[in-house]
N, C-alpha and C positions, 0 to 999 in steps of 0.2 A: 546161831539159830539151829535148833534141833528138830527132827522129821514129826516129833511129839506138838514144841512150839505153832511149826507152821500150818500141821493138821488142826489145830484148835483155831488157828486165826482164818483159816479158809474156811472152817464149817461153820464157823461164827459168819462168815462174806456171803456165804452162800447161802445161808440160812436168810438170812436180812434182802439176799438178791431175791430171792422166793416170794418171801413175804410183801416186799415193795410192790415186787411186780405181778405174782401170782402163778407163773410159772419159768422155770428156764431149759435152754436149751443144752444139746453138748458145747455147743461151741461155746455156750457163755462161760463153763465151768473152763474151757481153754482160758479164755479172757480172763476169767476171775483169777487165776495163777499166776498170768503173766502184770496183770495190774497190781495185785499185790507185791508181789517182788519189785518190781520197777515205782511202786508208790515207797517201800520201806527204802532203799537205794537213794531213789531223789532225796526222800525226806534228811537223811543223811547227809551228803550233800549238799543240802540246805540250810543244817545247823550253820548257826554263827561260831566262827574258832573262840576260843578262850583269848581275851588280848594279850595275859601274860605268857602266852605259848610262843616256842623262837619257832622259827622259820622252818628249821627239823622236825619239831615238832607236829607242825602243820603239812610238812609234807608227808609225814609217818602215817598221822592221821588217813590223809585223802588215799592216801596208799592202802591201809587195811582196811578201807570204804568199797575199794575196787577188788582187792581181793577177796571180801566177804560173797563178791555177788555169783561164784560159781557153787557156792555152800549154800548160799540161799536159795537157787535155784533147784539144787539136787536135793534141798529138804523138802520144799514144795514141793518138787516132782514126787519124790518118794509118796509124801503124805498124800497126794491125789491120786495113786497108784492105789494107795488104800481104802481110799474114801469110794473111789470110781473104777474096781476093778475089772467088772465089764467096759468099759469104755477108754480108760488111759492108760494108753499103753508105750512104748516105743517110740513110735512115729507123733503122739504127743509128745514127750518129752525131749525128743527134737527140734521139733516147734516151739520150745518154749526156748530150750536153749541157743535158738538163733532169734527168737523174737526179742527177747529180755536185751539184747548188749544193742539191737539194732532201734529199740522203741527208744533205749536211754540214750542214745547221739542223738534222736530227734530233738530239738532246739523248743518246738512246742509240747513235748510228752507231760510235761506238770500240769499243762493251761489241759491238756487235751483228759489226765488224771481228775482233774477237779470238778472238770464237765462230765465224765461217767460217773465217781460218787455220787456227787449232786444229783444226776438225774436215776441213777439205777438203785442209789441207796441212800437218796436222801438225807450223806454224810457232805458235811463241807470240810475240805482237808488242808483247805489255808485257816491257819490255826488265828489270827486276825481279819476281818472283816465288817465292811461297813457296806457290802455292797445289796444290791437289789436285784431277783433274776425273774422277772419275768418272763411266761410261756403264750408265745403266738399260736395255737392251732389251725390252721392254713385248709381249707378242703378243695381249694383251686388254685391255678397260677397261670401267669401267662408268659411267653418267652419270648422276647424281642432279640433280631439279630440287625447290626445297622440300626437301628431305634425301628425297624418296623417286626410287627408284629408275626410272627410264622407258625405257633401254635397256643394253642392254650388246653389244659389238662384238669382236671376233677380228680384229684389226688389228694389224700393226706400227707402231710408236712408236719412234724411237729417243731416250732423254730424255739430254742433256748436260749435266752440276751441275761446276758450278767453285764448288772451297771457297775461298776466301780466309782470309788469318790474320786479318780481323777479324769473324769470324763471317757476313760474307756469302757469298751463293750469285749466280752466274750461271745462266737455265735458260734450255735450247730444248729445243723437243720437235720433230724433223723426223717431217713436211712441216708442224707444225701453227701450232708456236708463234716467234716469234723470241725474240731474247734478253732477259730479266727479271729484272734485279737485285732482289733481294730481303734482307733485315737479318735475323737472329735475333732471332725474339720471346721465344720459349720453348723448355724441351727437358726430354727426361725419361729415364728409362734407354736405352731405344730409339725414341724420338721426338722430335721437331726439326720446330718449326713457323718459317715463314718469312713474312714480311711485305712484299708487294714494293715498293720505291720509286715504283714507278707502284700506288696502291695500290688498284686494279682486282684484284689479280694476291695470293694468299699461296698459297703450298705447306706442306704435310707430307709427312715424309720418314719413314718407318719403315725400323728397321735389325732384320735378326736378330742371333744372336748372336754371329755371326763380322763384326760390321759392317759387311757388304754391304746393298745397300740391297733392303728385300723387297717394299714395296710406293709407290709415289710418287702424291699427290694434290695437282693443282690444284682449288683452288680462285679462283670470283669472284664474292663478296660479293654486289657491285651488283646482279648477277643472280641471284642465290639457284642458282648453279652450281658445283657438283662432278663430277669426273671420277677415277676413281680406275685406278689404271695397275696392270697386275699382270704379272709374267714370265709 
């Protein structure tokens, strides 16, 4: 990857970031740096090997995967150096290069990839799908502790659910929550309880009768916490 490369793929990112949303911020252009790198990296990673590859082979492989990512980074950095010379300087490209190796050990940074495209660029980066993502807009909540009730808020929420065809959900809830894979536990004529992979984390999802979704509650367990979401 060359500082030329990655200048064209960040202006093409940021360009489409603009346009989705209508404006952005500095920090989104941090973001947009380090999502890029850490999206070309997984993507890598997530190639299938060749089966006729030996085992050397494959380990060669995963090896220049790993060595690529401090070249990758210093191309970006360069290139947003260029792009944003008022604003990234130094202490960005710091940031990027402790953000980048620390995002890619995260265990959910793909699920958490796929939920920024999706919602910031209206890019789907799982290169198969069958799934459905519906948007809850939420303008109230209420917060149970113990099951009883101790406040309730008049806030926006905007909750993002990716259905999968194997009965799981992706959730964010912007600004609150990040991505939360979660499995189907259960379900009933209009309800659907979710249990999340991280298992801090299950949802309920109530549907009316046109199956839109009416009401959306997290829940977490550990802490005897509910929050229940309502348009």
């Amino acid at each position: 990857m060359t500082k030329d490369e990655a200048k064209k793929i960040l202006t093409n990112s940021i360009s489409n970031l603009h346009s989705y949303r209508g404006s952005i911020t500095n920090q989104d252009i941090d973001a947009e740096v380090i999502n890029n790198v850490c999206l070309i990296i997984l993507r890598k990673r997530r190639e299938k090997p060749n089966h006729k590859d030996s085992l050397g082979d494959l380990l060669t492989n995963l090896l220049a995967i790993e060595n690529d990512i401090p070249i990758l980074i210093k191309a970006f950095t360069d290139a947003a150096i260029e792009l944003f010379p008022d604003y990234f300087g130094v202490r960005n490209v710091l940031a990027v290069y402790l953000g980048v190796p620390n995002n890619l050990s995260w265990e959910g940074m793909w699920d958490f990839l796929a939920d920024y495209f999706r919602s910031n660029h209206g890019v789907e980066i799982n290169e198969v799908t069958t799934s459905i993502t519906k948007v809850f807009s939420s303008i109230r909540h209420e917060r149970f502790e113990n099951n009883i009730l101790v406040s309730e808020s008049e806030v926006d929420r905007v909750i993002n659910i990716n259905f999968d065809n194997e009965d799981n959900i992706l959730v964010s809830i912007a600004p609150s929550l990040s991505p939360k894979k979660a499995a189907l536990k259960s379900e009933s004529e209009n309800k659907k309880t979710y249990i999340g992979f991280d298992t801090d984390y299950s949802f309920i999802i109530d549907f009316d009768d046109f199956d839109e979704i009416e009401t959306f509650t997290l829940e977490m367990p550990n802490r005897h916490l509910k929050i229940v979401y309502y348009e």
